[in-house]
PANU-808060 format. One record per residue (C-alpha): residue number from 1; residue in three letters; x, y, z. Coordinates in Angstrom, 2 decimals. Layout:
! PANU-808060
+-----+-----+---------+---------+---------+
!   n ! res !       x !       y !       z !
+-----+-----+---------+---------+---------+
! NUM ! ALA !       X !       Y !       Z !
...
+-----+-----+---------+---------+---------+
//
This chain:
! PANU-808060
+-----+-----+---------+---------+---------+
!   n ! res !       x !       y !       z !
+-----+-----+---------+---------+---------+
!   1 ! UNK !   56.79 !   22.79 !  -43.71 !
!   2 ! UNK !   59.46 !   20.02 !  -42.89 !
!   3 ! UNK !   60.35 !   19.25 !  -38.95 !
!   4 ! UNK !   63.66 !   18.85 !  -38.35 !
!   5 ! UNK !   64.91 !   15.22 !  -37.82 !
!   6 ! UNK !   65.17 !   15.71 !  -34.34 !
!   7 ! UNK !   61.77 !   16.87 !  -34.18 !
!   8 ! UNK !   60.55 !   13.83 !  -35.84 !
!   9 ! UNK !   61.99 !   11.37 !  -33.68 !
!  10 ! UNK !   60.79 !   12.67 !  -30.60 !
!  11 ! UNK !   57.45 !   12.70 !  -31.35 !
!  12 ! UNK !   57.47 !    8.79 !  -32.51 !
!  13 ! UNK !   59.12 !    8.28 !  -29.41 !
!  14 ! UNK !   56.09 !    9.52 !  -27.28 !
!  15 ! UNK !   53.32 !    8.11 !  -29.48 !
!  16 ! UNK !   55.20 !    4.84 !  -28.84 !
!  17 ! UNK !   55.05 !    5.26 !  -25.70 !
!  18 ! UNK !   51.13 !    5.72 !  -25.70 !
!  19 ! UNK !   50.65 !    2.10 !  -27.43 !
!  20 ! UNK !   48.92 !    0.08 !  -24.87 !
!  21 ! UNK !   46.89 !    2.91 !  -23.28 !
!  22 ! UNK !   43.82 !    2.58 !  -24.93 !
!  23 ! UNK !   43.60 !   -1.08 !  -24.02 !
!  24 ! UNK !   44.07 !   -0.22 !  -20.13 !
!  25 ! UNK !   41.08 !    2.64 !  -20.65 !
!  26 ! UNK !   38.52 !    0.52 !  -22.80 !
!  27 ! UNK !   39.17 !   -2.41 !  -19.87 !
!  28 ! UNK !   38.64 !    0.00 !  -17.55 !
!  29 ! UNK !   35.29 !    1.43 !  -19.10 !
!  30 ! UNK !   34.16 !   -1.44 !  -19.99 !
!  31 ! UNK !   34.34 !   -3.16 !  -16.50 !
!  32 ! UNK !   32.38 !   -0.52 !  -15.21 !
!  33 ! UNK !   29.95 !   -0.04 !  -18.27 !
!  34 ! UNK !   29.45 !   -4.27 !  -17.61 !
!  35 ! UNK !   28.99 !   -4.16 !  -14.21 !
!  36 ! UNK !   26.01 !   -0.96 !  -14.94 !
!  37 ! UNK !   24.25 !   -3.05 !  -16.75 !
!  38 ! UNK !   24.60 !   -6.17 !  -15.57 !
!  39 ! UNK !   23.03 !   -4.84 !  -12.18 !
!  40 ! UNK !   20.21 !   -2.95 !  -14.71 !
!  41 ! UNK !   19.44 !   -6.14 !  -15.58 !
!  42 ! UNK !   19.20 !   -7.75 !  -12.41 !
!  43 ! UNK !   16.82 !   -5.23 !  -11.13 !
!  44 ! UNK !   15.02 !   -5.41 !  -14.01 !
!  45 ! UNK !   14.42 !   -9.37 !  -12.72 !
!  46 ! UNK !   13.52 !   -8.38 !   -9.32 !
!  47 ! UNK !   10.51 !   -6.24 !  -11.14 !
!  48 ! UNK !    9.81 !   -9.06 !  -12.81 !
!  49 ! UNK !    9.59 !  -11.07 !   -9.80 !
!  50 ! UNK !    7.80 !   -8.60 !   -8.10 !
!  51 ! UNK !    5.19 !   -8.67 !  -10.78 !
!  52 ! UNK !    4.52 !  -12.39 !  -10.45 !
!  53 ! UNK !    4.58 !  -12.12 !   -6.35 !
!  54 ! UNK !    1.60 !  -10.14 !   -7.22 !
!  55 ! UNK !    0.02 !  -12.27 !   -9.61 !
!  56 ! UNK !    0.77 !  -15.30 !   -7.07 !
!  57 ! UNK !   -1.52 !  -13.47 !   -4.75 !
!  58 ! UNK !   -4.10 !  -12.72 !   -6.44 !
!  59 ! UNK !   -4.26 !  -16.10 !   -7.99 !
!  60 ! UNK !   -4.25 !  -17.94 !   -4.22 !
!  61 ! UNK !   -7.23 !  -15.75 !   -3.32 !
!  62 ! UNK !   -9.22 !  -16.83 !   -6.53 !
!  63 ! UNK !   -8.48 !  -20.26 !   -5.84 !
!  64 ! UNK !   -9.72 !  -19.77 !   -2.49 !
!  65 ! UNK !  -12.98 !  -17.95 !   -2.98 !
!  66 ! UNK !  -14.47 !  -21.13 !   -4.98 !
!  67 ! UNK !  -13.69 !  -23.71 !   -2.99 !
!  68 ! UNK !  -15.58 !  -21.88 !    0.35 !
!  69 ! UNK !  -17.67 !  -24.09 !    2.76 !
!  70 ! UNK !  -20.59 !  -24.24 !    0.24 !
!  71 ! UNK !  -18.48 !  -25.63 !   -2.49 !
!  72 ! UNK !  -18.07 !  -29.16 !   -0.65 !
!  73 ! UNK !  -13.98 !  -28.27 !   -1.38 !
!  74 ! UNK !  -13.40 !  -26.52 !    1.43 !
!  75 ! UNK !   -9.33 !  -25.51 !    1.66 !
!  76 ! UNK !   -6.98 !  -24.79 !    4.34 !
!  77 ! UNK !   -4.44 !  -22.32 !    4.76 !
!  78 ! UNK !   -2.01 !  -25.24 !    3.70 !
!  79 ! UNK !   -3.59 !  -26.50 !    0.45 !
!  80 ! UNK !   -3.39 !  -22.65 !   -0.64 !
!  81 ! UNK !    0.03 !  -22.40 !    0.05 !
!  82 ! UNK !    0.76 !  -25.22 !   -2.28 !
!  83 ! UNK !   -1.45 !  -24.44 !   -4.64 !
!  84 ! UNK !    0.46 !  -20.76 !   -4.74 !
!  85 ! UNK !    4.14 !  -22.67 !   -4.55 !
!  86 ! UNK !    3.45 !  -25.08 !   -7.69 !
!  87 ! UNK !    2.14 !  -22.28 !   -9.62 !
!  88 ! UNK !    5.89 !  -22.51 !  -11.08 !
!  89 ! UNK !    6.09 !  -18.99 !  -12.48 !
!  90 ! UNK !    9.41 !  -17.96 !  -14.17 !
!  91 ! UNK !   12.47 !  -16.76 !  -12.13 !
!  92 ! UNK !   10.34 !  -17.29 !   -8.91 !
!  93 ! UNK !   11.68 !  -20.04 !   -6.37 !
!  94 ! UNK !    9.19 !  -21.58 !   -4.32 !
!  95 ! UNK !   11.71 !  -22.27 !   -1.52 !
!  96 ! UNK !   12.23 !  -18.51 !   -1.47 !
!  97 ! UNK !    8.15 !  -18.30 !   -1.00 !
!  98 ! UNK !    6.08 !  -18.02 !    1.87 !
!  99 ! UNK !    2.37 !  -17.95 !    1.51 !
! 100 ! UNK !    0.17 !  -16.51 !    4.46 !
! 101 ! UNK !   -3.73 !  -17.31 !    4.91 !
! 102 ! UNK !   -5.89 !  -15.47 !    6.91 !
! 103 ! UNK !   -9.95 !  -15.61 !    6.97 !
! 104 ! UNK !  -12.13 !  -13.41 !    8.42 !
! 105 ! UNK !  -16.22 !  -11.81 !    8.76 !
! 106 ! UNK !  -17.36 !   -9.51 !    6.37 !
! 107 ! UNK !  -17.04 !   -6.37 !    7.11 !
! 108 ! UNK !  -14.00 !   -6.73 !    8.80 !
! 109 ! UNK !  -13.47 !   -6.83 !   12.05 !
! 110 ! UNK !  -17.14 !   -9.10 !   12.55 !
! 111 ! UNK !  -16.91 !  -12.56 !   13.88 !
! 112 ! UNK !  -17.61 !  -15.31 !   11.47 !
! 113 ! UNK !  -21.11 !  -17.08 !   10.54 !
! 114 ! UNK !  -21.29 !  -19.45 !   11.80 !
! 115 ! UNK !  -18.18 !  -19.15 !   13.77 !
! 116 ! UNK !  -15.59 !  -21.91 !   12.60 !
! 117 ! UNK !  -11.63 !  -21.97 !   11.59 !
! 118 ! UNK !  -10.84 !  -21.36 !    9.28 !
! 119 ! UNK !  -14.14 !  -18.52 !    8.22 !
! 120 ! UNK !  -14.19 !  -19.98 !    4.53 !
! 121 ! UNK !  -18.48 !  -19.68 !    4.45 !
! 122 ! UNK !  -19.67 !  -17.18 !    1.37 !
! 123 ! UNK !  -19.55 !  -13.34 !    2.05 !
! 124 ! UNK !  -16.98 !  -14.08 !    4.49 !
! 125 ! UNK !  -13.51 !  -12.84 !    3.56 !
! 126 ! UNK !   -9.93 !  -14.11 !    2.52 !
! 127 ! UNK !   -6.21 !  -12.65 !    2.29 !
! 128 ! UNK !   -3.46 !  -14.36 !    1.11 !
! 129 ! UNK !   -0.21 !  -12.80 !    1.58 !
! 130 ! UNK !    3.16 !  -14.00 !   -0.29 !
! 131 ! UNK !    6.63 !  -13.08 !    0.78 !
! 132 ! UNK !    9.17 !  -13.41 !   -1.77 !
! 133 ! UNK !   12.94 !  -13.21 !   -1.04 !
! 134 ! UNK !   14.97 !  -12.38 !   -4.60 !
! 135 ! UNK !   18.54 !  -12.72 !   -4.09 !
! 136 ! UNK !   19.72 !  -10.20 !   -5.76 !
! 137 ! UNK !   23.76 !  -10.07 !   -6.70 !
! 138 ! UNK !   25.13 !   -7.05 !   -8.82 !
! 139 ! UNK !   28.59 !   -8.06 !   -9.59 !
! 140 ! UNK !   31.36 !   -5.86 !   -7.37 !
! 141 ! UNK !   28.55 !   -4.98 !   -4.95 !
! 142 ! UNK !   28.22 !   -7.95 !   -3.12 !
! 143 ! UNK !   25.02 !   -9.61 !   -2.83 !
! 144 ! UNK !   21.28 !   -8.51 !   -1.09 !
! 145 ! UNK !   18.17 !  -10.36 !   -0.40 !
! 146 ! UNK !   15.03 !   -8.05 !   -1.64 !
! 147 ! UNK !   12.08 !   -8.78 !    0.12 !
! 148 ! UNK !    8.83 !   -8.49 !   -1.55 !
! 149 ! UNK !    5.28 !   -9.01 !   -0.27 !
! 150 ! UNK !    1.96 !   -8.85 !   -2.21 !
! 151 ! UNK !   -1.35 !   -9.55 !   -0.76 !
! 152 ! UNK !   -4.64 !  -10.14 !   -2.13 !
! 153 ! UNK !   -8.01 !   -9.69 !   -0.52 !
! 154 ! UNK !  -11.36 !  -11.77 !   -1.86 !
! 155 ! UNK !  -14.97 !  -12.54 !   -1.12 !
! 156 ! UNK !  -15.84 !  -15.90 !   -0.94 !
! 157 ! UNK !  -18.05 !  -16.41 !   -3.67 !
! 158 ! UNK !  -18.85 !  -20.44 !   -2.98 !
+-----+-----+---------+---------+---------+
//
C-alpha cells in the first residue's frame, strides 16, 4: 500500500519535529532518578553513622569499667570523652560529637560507696551517652542536621 506524496511529507514533518524530545525527557528523568538516589545514599550514611554512634558508646563504657577506683587509673568524665572522640571511626566527625558521663550506685537510684565524684568504685555503675549531629544534604531538598544519641550502661568491673 503506497501513501500518497502528500501523505509522506507530513508525517516527516512531525517526526522532525519530535527530534530533541527525548533528550528534554531522559534530562528530566534522570535529574530526578539522581537526586532519588543520591539522597538513598545519604541516608544510607546516616545508618551508618548511627551504627558507629552506637558502637562509640558502648566502647566509652568498656573503657570506663576497667579503669574504676580499684584499677589505680581512675578516669573522669573528660578523659572518656576523648577517649570516645579519637576513636576516629569512618564518616563520624568528632566536632559533631558530644560525649556525656554520668556515674552512679548500684541499683540505681542508691548513693555511692563510699560516696565520692565521680562513683567510679566496682559494682557501682556507668553511662556514657554520645550525641551525634550528621548533616545530612539531599540535593534539591536543602540540607538537615539528624541528631542521633546512643547510650551505653556498664558495671564497673575494676
Amino acid at each position: 500500500m503506497m501513501f500518497p506524496a502528500r501523505t509522506s511529507s507530513r508525517l516527516r514533518r512531525i517526526s522532525h519535529a519530535e527530534d530533541g524530545a527525548a533528550a528534554i525527557e531522559m534530562a528530566v528523568s534522570m535529574t530526578a532518578l539522581l537526586m532519588v538516589i543520591i539522597g538513598m545514599m545519604k541516608m544510607c550514611v546516616g545508618v551508618y553513622c548511627y551504627h558507629y554512634t552506637s558502637e562509640a558508646a558502648r566502647e566509652g563504657a568498656r573503657w570506663a569499667i576497667v579503669r574504676g577506683s580499684s584499677s589505680g587509673q581512675e578516669t573522669t568524665a573528660d578523659a572518656i570523652s576523648t577517649y570516645v572522640k579519637a576513636l576516629g571511626y569512618p564518616a563520624l566527625t568528632p566536632a559533631n560529637m558530644t560525649v556525656t558521663v554520668s556515674w552512679a550506685g548500684f541499683p540505681t537510684g542508691v548513693t555511692c560507696t563510699p560516696n565520692n565524684n565521680p562513683c567510679d568504685n566496682p559494682g557501682n555503675m556507668v553511662s556514657v551517652t554520645v550525641n551525634y549531629a550528621y548533616p545530612l544534604s539531599i540535593p534539591f531538598l536543602g540540607s538537615r542536621t539528624l541528631n542521633m544519641s546512643s547510650t551505653s550502661t556498664a558495671i564497673i568491673a575494676q
